[in-house]
Phi, psi and omega in degrees: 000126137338130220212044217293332186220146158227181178215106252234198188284337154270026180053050200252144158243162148201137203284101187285124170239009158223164238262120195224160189183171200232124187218142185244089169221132196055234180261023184215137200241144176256138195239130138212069174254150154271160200231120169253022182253177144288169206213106199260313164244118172246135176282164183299307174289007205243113180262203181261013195210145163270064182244094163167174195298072208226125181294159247228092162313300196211141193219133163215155202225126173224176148230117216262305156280163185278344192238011189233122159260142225228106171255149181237108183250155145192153196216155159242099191255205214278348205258346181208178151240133196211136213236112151268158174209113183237142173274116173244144188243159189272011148285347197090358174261193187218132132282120178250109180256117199226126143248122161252185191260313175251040192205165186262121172307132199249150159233141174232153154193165220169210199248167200223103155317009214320000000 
């Protein structure tokens, strides 16, 4: 997916132009966002990105709306935990919302990739 914006909790927007993504396969989710926030507790491994590999505590799929379909992800990797919750709309763009635990919570949204 194209990520055209994210927005971080103090409502800052800032324009993303280079190619970023959210990825699922099988019981594992590929991270690869950039992260703009605070930072409430930090490890020695805690970058600027929400980037890695990690197999998928709990994964559920609704369709919450007639035009929205809703995934709920949480991971654990070794530096957070972090509850995604992505918006898919039957147009193809997306809302993405990541709460993490030792971070300020972040929003993105775009477009859906094929």
């Amino acid at each position: 997916s194209d990520v055209y914006k994210r927005q971080d909790k103090s409502f800052v927007e800032f324009a993303l132009y280079a190619e970023f993504f959210l990825e699922v396969k099988g019981d594992t989710l590929r991270s690869y966002l950039p992260y703009f926030g605070a930072v409430y507790h930090s490890s020695y491994n805690m970058g600027n990105a929400l980037d890695f590999e990690q197999k998928m505590e709990s994964f559920q799929q609704v369709r919450k709306k007639k035009n929205c379909t809703t995934i709920y992800i949480s991971v654990r990797t070794a530096e957070d935990f972090f509850k995604y919750t992505l918006n898919i709309f039957d147009n193809g763009r997306f809302d993405l919302y990541v709460l993490p635990v030792n971070r300020q919570s972040i929003s993105y949204d775009g477009e859906l990739k094929f």
